[in-house]
C-alpha atoms as one frame of an Amber mdcrd trajectory, in Angstrom:
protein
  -0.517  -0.304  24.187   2.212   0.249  21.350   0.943   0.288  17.547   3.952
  -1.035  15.442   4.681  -2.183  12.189   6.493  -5.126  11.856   9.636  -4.126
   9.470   9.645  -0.709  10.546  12.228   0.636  13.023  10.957   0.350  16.372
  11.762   3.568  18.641  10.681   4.248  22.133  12.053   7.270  24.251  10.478
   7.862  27.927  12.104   9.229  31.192  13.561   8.309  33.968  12.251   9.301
  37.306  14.986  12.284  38.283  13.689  11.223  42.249  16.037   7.695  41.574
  19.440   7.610  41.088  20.300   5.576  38.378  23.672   6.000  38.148  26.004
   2.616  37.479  22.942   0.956  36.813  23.209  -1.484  34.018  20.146  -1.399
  31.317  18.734  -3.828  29.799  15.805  -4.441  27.524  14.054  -7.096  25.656
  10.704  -8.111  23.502   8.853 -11.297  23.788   6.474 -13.420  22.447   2.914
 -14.106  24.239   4.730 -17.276  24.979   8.274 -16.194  26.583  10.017 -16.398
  23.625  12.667 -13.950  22.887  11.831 -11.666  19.914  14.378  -8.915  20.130
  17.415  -7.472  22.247  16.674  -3.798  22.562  19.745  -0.952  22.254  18.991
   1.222  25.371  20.368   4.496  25.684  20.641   6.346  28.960  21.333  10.124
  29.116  20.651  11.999  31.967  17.015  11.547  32.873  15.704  10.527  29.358
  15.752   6.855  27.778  15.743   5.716  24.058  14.979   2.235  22.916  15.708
   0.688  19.685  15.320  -2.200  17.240  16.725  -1.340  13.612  15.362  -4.795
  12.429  11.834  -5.728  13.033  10.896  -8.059   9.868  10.528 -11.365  12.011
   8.518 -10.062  14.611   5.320 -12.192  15.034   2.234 -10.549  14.293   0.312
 -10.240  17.216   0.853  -8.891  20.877   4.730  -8.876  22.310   5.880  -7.573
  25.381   8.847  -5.060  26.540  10.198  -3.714  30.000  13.262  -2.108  30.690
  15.628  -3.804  33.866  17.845  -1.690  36.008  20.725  -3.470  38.028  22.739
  -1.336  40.296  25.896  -2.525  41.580  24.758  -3.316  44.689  22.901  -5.963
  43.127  19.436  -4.699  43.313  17.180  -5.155  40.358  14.293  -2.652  39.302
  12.036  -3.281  35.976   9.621  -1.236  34.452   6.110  -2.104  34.037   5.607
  -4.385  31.049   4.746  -2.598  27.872   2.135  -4.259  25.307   3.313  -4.052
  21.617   0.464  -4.799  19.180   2.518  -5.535  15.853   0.901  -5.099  12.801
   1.469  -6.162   9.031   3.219  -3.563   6.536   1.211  -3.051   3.636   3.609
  -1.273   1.597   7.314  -3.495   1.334  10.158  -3.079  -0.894  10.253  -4.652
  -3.918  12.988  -6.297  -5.963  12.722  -6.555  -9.736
């Protein structure tokens, strides 16, 4: 399970499996709610074996658990995901302030 705090930048970076060939694959991620609803569109960034996940903008995000995999479609039209990931998001105690 992933700690994060909801307003902070959400990173993730894993690898790839060097075994698969991932090349022309098109990546995709996303985060959802408990209840399929779409929280976030994830940047994914691909380079060689490593990957790098992203959301700059995380103030909505319910508190609570959300969920994340990463999908893989090659041109041949096969379709690999990762397992799903479990995202515990927390409140952030200390915000910015406007005076």
């Amino acid at each position: 399970m992933i700690i994060h705090k909801r307003g902070d930048t959400f990173a993730y970076a894993g690898t790839i499996p060097a075994e698969i060939d991932f090349a022309g694959a098109t990546v995709t991620s996303q985060i959802r709610n408990e209840g399929g609803r779409l929280v976030a569109v994830v940047a994914v960034v691909v380079q060689d074996t490593a990957i790098q996940l992203r959301v700059n903008e995380t103030n909505n995000w319910p508190i609570g658990k959300v969920f994340l995999d990463i999908q893989f479609k090659f041109p041949g039209g096969d379709v690999l995901s990762t397992s799903t990931e479990t995202i515990k998001v927390i409140p952030d105690i200390t915000r910015e302030t406007t005076t």
